[in-house]
Residue frames as a rotation matrix with the C-alpha (Angstrom) as fourth column:
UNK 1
-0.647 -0.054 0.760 -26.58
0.692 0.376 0.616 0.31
-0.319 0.925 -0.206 30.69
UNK 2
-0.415 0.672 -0.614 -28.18
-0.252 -0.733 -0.632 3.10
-0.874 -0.107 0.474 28.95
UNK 3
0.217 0.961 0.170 -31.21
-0.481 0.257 -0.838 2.54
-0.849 0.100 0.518 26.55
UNK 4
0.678 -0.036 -0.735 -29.43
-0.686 0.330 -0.649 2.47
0.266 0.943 0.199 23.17
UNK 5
-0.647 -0.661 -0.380 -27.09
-0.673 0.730 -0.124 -0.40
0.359 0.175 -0.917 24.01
UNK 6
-0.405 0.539 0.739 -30.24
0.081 0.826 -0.558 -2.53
-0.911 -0.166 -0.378 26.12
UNK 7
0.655 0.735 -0.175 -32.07
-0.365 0.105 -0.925 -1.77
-0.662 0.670 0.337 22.48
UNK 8
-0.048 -0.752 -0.658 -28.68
-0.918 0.292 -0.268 -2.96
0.394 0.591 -0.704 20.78
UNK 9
-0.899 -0.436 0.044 -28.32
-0.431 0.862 -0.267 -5.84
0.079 -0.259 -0.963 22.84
UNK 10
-0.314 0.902 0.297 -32.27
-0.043 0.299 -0.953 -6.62
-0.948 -0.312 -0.055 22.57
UNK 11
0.477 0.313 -0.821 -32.04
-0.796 -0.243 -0.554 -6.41
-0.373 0.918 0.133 18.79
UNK 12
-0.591 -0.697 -0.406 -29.22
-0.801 0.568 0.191 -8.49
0.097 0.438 -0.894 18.51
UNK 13
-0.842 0.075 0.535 -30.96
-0.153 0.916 -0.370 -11.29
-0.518 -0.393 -0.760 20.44
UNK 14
0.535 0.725 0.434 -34.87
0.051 0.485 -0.873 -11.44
-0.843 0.489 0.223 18.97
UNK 15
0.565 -0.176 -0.806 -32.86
-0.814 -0.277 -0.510 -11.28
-0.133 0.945 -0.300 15.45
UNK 16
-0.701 -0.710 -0.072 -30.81
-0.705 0.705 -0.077 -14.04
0.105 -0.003 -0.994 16.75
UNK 17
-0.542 0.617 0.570 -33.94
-0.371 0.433 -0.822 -15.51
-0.754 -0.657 -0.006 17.38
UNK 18
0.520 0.854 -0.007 -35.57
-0.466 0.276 -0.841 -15.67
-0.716 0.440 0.542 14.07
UNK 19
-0.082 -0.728 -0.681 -32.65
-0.971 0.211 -0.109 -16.48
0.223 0.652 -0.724 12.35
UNK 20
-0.824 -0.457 0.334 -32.66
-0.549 0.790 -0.274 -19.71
-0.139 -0.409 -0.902 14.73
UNK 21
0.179 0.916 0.359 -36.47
-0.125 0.383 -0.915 -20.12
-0.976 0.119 0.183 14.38
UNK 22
0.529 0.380 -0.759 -35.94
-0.816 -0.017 -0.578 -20.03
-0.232 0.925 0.301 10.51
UNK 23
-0.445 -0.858 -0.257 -33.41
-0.880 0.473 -0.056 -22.51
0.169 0.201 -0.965 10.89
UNK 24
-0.491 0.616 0.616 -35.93
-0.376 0.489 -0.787 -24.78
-0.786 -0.618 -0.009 12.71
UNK 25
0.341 0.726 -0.597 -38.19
-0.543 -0.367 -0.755 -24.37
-0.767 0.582 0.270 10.18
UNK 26
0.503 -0.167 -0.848 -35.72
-0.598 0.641 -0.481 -26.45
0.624 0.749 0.223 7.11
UNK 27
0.963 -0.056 0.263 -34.77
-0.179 0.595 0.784 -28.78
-0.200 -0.802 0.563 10.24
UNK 28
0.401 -0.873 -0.280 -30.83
-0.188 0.220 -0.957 -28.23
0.897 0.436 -0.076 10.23
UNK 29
0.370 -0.307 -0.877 -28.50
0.822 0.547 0.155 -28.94
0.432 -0.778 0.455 12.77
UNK 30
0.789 0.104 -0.606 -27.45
0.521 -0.636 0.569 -27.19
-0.326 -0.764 -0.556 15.69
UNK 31
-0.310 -0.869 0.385 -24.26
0.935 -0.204 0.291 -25.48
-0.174 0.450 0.876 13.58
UNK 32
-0.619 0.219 0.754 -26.32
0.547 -0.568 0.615 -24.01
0.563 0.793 0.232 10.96
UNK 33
0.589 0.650 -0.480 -28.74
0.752 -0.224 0.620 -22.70
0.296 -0.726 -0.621 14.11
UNK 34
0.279 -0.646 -0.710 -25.93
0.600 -0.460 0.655 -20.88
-0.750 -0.609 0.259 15.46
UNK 35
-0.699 -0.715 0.026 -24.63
0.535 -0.499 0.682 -19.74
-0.475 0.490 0.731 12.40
UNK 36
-0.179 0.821 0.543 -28.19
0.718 -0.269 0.642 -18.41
0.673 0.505 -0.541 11.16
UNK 37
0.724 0.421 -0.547 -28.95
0.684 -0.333 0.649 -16.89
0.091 -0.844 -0.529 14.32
UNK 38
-0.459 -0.803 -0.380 -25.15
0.377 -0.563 0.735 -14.83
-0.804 0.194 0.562 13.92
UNK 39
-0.741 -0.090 0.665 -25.71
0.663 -0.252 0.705 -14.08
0.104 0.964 0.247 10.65
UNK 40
0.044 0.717 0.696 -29.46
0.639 -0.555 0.532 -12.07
0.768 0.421 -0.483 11.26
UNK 41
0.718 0.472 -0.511 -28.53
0.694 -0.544 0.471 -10.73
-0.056 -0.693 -0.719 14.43
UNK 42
0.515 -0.558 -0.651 -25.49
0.329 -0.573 0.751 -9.00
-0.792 -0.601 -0.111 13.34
UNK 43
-0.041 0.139 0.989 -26.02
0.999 -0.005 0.042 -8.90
0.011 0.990 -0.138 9.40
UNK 44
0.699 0.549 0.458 -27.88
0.644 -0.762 -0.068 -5.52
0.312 0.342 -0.886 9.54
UNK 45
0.703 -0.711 -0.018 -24.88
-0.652 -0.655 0.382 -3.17
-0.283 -0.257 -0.924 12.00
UNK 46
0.089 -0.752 0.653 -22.27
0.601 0.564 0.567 -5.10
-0.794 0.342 0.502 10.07
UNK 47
0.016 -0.191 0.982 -23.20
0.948 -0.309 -0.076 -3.25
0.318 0.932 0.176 7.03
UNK 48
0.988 0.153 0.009 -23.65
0.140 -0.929 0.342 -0.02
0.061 -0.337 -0.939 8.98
UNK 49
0.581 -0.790 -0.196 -20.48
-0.346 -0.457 0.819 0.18
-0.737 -0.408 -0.539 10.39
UNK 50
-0.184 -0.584 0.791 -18.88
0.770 0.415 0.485 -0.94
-0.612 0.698 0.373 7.17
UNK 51
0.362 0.427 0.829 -20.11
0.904 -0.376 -0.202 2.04
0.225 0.823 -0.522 5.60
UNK 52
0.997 0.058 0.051 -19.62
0.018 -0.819 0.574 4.52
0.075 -0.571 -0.817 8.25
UNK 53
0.273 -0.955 -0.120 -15.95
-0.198 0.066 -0.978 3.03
0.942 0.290 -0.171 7.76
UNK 54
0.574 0.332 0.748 -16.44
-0.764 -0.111 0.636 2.12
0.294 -0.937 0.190 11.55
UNK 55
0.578 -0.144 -0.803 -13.89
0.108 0.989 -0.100 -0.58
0.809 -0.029 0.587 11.70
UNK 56
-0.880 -0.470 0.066 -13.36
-0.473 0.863 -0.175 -2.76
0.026 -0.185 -0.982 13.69
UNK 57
-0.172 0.983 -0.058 -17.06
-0.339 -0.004 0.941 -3.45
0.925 0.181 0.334 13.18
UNK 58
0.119 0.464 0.878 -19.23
-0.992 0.020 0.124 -3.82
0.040 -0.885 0.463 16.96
UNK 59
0.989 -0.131 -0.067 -19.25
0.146 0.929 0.341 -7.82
0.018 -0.347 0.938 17.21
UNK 60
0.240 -0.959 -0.148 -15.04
0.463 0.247 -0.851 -7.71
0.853 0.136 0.503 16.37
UNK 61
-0.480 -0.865 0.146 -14.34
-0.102 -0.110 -0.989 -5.21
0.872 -0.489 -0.036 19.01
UNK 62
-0.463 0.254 0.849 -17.14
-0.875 0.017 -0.483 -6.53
-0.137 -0.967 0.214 21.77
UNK 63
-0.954 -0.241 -0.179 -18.07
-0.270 0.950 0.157 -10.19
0.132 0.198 -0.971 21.71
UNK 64
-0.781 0.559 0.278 -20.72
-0.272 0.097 -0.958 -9.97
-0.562 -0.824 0.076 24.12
UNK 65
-0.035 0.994 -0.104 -22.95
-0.828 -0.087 -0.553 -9.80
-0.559 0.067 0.826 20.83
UNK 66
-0.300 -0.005 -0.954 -21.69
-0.606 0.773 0.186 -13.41
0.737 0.634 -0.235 19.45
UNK 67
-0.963 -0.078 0.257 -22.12
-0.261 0.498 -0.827 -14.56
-0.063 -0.863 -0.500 22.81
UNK 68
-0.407 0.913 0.009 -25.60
-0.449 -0.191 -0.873 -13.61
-0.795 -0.360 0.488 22.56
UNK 69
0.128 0.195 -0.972 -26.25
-0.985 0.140 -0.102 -15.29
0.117 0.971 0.210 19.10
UNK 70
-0.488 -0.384 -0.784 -25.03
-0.245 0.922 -0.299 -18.23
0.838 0.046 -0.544 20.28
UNK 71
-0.886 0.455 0.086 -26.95
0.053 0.284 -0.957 -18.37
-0.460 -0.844 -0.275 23.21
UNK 72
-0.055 0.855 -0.516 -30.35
-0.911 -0.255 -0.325 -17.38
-0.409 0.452 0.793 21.28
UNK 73
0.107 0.412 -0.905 -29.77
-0.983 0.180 -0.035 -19.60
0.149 0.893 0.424 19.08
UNK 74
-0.827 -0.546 -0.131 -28.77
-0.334 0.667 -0.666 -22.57
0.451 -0.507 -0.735 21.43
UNK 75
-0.824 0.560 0.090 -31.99
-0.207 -0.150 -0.967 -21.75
-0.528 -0.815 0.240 23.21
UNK 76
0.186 0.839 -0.511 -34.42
-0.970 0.075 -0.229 -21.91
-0.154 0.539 0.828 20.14
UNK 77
-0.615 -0.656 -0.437 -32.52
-0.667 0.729 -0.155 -25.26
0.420 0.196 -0.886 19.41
UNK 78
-0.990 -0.029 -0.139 -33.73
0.106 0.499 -0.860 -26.70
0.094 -0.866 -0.491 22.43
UNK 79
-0.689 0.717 -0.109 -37.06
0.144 -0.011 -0.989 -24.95
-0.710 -0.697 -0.096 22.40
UNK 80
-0.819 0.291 -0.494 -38.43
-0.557 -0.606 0.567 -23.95
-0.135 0.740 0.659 18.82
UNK 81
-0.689 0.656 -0.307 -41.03
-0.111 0.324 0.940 -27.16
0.716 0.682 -0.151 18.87
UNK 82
-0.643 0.420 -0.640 -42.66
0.694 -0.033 -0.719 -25.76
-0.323 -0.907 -0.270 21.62
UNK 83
-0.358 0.536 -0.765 -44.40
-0.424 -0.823 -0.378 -22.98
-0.832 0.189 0.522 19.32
UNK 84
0.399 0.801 0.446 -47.83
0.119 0.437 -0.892 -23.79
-0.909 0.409 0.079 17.26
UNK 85
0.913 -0.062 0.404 -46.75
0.376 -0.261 -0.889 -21.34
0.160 0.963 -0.215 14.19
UNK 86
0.427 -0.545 -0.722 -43.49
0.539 -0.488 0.687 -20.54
-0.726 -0.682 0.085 14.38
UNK 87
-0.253 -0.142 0.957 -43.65
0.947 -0.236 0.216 -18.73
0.196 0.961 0.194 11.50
UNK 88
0.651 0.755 -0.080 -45.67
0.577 -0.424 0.698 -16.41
0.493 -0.501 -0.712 13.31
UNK 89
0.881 -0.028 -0.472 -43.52
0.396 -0.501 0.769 -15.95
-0.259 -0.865 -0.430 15.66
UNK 90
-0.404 -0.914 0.025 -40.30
0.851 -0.366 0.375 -15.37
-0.334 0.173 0.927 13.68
UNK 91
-0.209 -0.010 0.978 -42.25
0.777 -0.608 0.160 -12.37
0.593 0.794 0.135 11.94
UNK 92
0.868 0.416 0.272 -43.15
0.159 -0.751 0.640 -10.56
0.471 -0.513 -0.718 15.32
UNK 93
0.395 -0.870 -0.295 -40.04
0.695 0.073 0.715 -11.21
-0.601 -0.487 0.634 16.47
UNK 94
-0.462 -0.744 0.482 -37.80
0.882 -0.444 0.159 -9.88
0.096 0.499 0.862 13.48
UNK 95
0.467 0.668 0.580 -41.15
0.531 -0.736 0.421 -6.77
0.708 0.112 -0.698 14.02
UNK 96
0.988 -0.029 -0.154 -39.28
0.136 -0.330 0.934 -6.25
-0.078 -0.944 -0.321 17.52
UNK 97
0.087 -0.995 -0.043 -35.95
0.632 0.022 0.775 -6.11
-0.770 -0.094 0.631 16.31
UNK 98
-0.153 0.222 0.963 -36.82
0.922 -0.318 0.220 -4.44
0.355 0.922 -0.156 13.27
UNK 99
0.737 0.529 0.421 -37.88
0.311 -0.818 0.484 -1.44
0.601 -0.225 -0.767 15.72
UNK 100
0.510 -0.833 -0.214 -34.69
0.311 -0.053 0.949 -1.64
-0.802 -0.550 0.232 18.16
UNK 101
0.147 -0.827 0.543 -32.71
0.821 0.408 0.399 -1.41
-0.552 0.387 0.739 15.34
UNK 102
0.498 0.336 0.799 -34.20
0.775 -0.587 -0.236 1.49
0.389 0.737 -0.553 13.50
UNK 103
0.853 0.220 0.473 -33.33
0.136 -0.969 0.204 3.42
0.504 -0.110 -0.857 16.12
UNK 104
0.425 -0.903 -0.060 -29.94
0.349 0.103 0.931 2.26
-0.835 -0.416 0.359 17.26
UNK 105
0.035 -0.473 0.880 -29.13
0.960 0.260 0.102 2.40
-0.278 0.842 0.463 13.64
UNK 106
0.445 0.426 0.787 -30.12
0.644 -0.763 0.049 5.70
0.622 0.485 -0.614 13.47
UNK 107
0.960 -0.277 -0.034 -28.31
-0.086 -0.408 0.909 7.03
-0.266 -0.870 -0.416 16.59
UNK 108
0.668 -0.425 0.611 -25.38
0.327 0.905 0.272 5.42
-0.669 0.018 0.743 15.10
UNK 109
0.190 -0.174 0.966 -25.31
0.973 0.163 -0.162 6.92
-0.130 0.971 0.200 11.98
UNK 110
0.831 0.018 0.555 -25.93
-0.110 -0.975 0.195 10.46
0.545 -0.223 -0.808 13.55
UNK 111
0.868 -0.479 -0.128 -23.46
0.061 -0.154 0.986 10.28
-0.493 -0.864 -0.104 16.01
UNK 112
-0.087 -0.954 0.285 -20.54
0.668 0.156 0.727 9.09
-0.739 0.254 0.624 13.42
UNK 113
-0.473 -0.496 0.728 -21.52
0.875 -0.362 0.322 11.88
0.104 0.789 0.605 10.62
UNK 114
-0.335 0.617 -0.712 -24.33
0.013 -0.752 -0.659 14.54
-0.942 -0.230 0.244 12.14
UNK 115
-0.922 0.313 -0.228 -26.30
-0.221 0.056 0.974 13.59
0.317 0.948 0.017 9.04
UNK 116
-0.495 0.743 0.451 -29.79
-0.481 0.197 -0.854 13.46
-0.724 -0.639 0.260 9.63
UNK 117
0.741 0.464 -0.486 -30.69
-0.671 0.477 -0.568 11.83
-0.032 0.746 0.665 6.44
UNK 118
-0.248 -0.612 -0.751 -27.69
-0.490 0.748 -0.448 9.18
0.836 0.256 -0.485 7.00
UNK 119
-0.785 -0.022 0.619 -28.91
-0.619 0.040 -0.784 8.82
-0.008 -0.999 -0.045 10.10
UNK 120
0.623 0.782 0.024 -32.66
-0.657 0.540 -0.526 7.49
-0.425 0.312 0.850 8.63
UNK 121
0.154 -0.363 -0.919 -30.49
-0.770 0.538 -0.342 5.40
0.619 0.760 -0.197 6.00
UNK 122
-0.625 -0.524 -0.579 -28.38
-0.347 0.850 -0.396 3.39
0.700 -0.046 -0.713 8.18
UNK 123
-0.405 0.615 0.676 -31.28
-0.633 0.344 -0.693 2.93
-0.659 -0.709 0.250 10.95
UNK 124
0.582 0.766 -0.272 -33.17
-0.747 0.371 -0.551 1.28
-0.321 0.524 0.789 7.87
UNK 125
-0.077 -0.881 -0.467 -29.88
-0.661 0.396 -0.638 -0.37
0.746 0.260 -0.613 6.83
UNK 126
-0.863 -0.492 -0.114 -28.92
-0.335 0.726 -0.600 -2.03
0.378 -0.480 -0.792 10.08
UNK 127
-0.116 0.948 0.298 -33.35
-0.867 0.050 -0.496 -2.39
-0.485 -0.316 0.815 10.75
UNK 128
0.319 0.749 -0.581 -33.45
-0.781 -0.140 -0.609 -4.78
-0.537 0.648 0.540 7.64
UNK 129
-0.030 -0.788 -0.615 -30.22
-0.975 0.158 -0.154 -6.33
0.218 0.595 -0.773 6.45
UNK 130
-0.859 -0.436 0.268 -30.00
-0.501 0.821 -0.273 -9.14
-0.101 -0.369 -0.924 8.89
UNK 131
0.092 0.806 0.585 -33.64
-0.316 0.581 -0.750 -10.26
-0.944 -0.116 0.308 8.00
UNK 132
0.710 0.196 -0.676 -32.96
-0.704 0.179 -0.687 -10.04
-0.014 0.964 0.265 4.33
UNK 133
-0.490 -0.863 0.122 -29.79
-0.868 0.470 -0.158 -12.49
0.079 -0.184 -0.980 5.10
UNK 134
-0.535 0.432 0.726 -31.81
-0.189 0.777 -0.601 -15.01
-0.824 -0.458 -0.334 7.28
UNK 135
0.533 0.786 0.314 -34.67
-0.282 0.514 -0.810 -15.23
-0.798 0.343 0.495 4.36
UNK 136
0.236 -0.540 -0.808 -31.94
-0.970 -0.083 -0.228 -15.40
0.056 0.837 -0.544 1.69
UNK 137
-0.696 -0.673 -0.250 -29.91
-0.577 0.732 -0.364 -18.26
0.428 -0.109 -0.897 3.01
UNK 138
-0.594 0.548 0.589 -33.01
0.144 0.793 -0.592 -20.28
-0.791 -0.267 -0.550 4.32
UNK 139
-0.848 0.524 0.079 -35.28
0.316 0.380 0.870 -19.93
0.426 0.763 -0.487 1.54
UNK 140
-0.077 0.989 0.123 -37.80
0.838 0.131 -0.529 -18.39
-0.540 0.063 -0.839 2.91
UNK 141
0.416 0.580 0.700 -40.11
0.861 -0.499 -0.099 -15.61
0.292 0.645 -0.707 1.48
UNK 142
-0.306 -0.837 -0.455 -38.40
0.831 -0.001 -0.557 -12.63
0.465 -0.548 0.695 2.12
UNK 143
-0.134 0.720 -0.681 -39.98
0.962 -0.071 -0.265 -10.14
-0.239 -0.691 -0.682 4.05
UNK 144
-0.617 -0.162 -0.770 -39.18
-0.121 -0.947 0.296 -7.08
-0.778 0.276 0.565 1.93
UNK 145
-0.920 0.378 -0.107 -41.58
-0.147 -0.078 0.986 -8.97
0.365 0.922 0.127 -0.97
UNK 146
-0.402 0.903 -0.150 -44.73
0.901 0.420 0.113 -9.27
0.165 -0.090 -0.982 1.21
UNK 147
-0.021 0.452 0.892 -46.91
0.551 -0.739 0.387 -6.90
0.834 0.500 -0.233 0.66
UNK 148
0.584 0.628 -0.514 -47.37
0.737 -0.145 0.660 -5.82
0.340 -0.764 -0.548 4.23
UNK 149
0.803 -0.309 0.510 -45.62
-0.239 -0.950 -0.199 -2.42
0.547 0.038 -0.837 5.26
UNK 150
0.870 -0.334 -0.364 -41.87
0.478 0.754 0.450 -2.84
0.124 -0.565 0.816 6.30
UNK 151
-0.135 -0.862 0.488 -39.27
0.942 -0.264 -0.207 -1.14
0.308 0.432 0.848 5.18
UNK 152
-0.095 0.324 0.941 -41.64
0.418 -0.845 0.333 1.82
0.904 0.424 -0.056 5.67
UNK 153
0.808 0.154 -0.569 -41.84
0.403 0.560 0.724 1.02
0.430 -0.814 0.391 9.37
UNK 154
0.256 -0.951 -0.174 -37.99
0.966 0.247 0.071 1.06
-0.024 -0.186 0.982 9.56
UNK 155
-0.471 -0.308 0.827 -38.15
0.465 -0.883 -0.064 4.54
0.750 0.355 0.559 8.16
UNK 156
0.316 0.949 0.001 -40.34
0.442 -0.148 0.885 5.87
0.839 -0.279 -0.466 10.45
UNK 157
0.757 -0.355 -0.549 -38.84
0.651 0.334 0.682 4.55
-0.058 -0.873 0.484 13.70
UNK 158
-0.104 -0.972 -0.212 -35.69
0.979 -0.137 0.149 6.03
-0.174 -0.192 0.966 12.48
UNK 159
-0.512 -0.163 0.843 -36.90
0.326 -0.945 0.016 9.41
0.794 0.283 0.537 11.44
UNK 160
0.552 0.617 -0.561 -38.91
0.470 0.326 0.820 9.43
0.689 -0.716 -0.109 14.53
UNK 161
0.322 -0.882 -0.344 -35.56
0.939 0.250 0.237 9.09
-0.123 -0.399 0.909 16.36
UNK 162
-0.507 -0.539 0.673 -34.34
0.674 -0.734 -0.080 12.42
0.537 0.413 0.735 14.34
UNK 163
0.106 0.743 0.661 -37.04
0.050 -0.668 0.743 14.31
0.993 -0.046 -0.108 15.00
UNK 164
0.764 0.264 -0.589 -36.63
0.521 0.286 0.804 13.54
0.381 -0.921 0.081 18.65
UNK 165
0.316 -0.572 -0.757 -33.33
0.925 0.009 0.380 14.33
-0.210 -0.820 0.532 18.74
UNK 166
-0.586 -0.672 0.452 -33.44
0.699 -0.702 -0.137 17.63
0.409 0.236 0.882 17.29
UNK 167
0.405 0.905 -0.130 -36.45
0.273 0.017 0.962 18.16
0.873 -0.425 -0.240 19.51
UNK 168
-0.226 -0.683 0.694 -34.30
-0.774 -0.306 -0.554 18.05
0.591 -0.663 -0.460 22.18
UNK 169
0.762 0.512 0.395 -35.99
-0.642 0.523 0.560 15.26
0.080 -0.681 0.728 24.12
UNK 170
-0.180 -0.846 0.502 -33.27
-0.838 0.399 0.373 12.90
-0.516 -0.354 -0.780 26.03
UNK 171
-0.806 -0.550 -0.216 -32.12
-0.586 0.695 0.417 9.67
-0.079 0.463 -0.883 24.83
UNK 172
-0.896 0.363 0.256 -34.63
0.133 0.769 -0.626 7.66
-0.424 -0.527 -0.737 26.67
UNK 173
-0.073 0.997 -0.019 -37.78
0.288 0.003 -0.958 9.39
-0.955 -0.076 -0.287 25.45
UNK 174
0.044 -0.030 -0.999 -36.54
-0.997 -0.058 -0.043 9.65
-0.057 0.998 -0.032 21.45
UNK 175
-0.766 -0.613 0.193 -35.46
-0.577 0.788 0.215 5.82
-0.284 0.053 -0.957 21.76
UNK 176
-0.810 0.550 0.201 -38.61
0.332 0.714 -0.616 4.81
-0.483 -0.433 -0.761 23.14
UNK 177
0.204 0.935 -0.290 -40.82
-0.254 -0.236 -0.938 6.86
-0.945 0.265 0.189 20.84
UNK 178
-0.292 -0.170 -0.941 -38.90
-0.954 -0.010 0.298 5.99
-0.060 0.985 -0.160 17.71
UNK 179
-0.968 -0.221 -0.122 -38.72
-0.228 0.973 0.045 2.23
0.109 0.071 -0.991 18.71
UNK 180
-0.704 0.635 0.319 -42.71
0.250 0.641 -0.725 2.48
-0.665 -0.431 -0.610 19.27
UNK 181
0.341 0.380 -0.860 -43.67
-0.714 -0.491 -0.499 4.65
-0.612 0.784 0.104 16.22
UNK 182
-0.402 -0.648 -0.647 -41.81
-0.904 0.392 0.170 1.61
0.143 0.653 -0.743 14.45
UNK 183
-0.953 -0.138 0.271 -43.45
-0.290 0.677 -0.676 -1.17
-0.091 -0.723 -0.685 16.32
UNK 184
0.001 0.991 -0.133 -47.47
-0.101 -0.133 -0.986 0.26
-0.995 0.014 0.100 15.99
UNK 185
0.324 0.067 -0.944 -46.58
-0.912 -0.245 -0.331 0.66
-0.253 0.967 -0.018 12.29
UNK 186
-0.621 -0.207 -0.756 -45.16
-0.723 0.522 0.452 -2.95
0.301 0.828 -0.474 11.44
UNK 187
-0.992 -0.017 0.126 -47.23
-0.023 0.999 -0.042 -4.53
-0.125 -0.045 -0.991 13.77
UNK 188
0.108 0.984 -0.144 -50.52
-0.263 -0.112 -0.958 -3.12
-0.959 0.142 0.246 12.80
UNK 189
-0.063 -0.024 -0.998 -49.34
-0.994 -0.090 0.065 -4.35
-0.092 0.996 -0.018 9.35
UNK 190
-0.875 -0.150 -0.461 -49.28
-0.207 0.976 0.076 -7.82
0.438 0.161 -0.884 10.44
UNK 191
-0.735 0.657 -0.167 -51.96
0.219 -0.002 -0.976 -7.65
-0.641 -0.754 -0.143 12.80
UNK 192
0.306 0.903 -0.300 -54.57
-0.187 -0.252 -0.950 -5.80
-0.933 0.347 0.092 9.65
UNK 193
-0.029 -0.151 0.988 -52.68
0.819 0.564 0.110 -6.09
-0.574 0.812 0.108 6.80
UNK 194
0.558 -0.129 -0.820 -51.44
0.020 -0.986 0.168 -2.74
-0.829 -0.110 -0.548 6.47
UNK 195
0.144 -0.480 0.865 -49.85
0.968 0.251 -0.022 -1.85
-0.206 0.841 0.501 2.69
UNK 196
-0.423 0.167 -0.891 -49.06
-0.415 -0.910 0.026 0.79
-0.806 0.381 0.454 0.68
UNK 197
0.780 0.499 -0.378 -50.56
-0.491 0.114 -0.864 1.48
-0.388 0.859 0.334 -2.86
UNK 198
-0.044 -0.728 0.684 -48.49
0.339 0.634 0.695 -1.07
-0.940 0.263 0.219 -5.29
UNK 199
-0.550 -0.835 -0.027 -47.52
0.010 -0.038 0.999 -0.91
-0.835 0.550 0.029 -8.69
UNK 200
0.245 0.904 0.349 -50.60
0.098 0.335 -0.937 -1.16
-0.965 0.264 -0.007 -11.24
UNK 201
0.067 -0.597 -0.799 -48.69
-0.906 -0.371 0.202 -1.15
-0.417 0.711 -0.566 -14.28
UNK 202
0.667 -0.012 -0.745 -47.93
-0.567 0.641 -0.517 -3.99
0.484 0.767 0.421 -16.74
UNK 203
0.586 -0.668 0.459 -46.10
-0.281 0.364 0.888 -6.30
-0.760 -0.650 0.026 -14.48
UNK 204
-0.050 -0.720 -0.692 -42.43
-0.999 0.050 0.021 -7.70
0.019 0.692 -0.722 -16.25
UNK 205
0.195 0.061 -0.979 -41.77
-0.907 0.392 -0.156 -10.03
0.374 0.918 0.132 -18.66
UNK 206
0.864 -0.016 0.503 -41.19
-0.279 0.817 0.504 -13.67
-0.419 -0.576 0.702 -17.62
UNK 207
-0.507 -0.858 -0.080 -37.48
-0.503 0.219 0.836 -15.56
-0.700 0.465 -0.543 -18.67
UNK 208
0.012 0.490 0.871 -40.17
0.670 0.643 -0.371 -17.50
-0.742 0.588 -0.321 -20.84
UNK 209
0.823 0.562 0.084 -41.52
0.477 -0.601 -0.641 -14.59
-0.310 0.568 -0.763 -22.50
UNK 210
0.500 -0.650 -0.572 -38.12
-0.506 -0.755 0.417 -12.69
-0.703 0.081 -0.706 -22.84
UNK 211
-0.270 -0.683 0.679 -36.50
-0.183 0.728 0.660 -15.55
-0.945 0.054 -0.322 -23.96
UNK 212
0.002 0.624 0.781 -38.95
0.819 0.447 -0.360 -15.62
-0.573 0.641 -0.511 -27.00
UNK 213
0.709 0.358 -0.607 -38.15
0.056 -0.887 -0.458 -12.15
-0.703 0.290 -0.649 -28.45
């Protein structure tokens, strides 16, 4: 197994993981577990490879990664009230997939167009999607509106990745610096409360206030 498919098949699963932990979390039943846990771990390279026109898309023509979704998410089932915050832990998790992904996604994206600026895209693409899925359909906060650095992360990791590979450096040692330039950067945002500068402008109108013009 060479690196980018153990960081493919290690993305799939801690994504299958918070998906299952977020399930936990509005106490559904072991379906919706499974089907959460699918949905974030194979949300984000769904849309990749739907762009890239890649069909069959990666779960359709290798199973192995529903297998794994369904096993994650079997497992959190069984084990999710064993953890204090498990809020907590879905956000370091989705931090560790969020870094696998940047740079599969990115390897991905280079390989199917030699585009080194599609290449950053769909790493951020297939880095992101399946969390923004999981907080959609559970309700929670979603992790692209907290303030802490994310998205920016994703970029990184995946330009990282570029840079590596026009660097020449081999698979193993672009993978493993993109996936940790991606890693130091979201989890020193959770860990200090890393941001960028925000918006300092007149925030917009409420449906109250709009509604009244």
């Amino acid at each position: 197994m060479d690196i980018l498919t153990g960081l493919d098949y290690a993305g799939v699963a801690v994504f299958a993981a918070t998906g299952a932990l977020a399930a936990s979390r509005k106490q559904l039943d072991f379906i919706a577990f499974l089907f959460l846990a699918a949905i974030t771990g194979i949300g984000g390279g769904t849309i990749r490879d739907t762009i890239l026109g890649q069909t069959p898309v990666f779960w359709v023509q290798d199973h192995i990664y529903l297998l794994i979704c369904a096993g994650v998410g079997a497992l959190v089932f069984f084990t999710a009230h064993r953890f204090e915050s498990r809020y907590k832990v879905l956000l370091w998790l989705d931090a560790v997939g969020m870094a696998a992904y940047s740079v599969k996604g990115a390897a991905i994206g280079f390989s199917a167009t030699g585009s080194s600026v599609i290449a950053i895209v769909t790493g951020i693409l297939t880095a992101t999607f399946g969390g923004v899925l999981r907080d959609l359909l559970s309700g929670e906060q979603s992790v692209l509106m907290r303030r802490e650095i994310y998205l920016t992360a994703a970029l990184f990791g995946a330009l990282a990745w570029v840079v590596c590979h026009h660097a020449g450096l081999s698979p193993v040692v672009g993978s493993s610096i993109g996936f940790v330039v991606a890693m130091v950067i979201r989890g020193g945002a959770l860990h200090y409360g890393w941001s960028l500068p925000t918006y300092k402008g007149k925030p917009g109108r409420t449906m109250e206030e709009i509604e009244k013009l």
